[in-house]
C-alpha positions in Angstrom: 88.8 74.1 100.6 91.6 74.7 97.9 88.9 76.5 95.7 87.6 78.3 98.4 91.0 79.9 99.7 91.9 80.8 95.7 88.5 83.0 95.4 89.5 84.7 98.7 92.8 85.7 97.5 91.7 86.3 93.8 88.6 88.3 95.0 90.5 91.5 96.1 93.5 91.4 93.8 90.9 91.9 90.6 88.9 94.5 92.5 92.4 96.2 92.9 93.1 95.6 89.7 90.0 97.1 88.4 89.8 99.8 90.3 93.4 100.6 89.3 92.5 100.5 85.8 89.8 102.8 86.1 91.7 105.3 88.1 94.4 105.0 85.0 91.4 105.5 82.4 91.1 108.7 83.8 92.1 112.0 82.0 93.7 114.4 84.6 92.2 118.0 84.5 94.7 120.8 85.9 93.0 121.9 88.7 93.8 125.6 90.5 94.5 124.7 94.1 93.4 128.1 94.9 94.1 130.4 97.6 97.5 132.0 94.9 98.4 128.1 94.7 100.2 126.9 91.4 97.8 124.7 89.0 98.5 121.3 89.4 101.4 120.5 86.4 103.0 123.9 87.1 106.6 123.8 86.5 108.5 125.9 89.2 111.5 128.0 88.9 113.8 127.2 86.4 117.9 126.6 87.8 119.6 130.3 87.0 121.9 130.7 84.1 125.3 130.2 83.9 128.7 127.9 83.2 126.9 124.1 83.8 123.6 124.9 83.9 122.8 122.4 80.6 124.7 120.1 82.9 122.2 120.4 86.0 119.1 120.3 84.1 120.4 117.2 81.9 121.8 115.7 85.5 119.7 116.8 88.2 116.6 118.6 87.1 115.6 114.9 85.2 114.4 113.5 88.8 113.6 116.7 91.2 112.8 119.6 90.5 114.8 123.1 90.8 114.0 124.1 93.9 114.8 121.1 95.5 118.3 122.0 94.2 117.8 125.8 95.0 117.0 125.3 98.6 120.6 123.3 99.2 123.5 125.2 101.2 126.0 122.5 100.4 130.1 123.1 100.5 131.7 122.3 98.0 132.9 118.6 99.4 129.4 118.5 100.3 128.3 118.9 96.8 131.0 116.5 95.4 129.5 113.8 97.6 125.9 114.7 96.6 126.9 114.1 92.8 129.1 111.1 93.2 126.0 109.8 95.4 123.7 110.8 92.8 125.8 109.8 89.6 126.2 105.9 91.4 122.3 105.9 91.6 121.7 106.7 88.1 122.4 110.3 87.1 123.5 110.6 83.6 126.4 112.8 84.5 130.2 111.6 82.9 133.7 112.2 84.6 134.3 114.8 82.6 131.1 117.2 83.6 131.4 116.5 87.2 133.9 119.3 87.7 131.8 121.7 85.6 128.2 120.7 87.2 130.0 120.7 91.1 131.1 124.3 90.4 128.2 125.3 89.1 126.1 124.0 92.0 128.5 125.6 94.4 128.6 128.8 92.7 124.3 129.2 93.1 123.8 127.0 95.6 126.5 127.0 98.5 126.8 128.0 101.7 126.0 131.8 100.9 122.8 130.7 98.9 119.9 133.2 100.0 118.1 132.7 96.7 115.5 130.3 97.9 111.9 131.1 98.0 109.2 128.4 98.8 106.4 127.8 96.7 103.3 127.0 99.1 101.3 124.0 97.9 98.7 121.3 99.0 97.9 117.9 98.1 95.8 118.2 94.9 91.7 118.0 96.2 92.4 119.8 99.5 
């Protein structure tokens, strides 16, 4: 019974294990998504110019991507407590560029922010 209840649980774990491994064997291909669609592995708009931008992209453009920050319409206390949230999860962002970095993200992306333009995507293969 022992031997028999071990196979059971063993059986699926090394099918999932080899069909993870095959999955990871493969090379991905860009693919266009058509339809005007980015290629898959497109980067999307870069963060605009200006006084703490090296800050953002160092701070914030490391785990999303720029228009996840472009769309935001945050006040200013709103944007301090997105980058002392941020910063306590792991941000690399010291003391001293918190200032810099919450003006800057204020400056492009506060409550007046009418920058942002979506980029239509699908799932990859739809």
């Amino acid at each position: 019974m022992r031997r028999r209840v071990g196979r059971m649980v063993l059986g699926p774990a090394l099918a999932g294990a080899v069909v993870f491994l095959a999955a990871a064997q493969r090379t991905p291909q860009p693919r266009s998504s058509g339809g005007g669609l980015p290629e898959l592995g497109t980067l999307l708009r870069p963060l605009p110019d200006g006084p703490g931008k090296t800050i953002a992209d160092g701070a914030c453009v490391a785990c999303h991507s720029a228009d996840i920050i472009r769309q935001q319409r945050l006040t200013e206390k709103q944007w301090q407590a997105t980058v002392t949230k941020m910063a306590g999860w792991g941000a690399p962002v010291t003391d001293d560029e918190r200032g810099p970095l919450i003006a800057y993200l204020v400056r492009n992306f506060g409550p007046d922010n009418d920058r942002f333009e979506p980029v239509t995507a699908r799932p990859a293969g739809r």
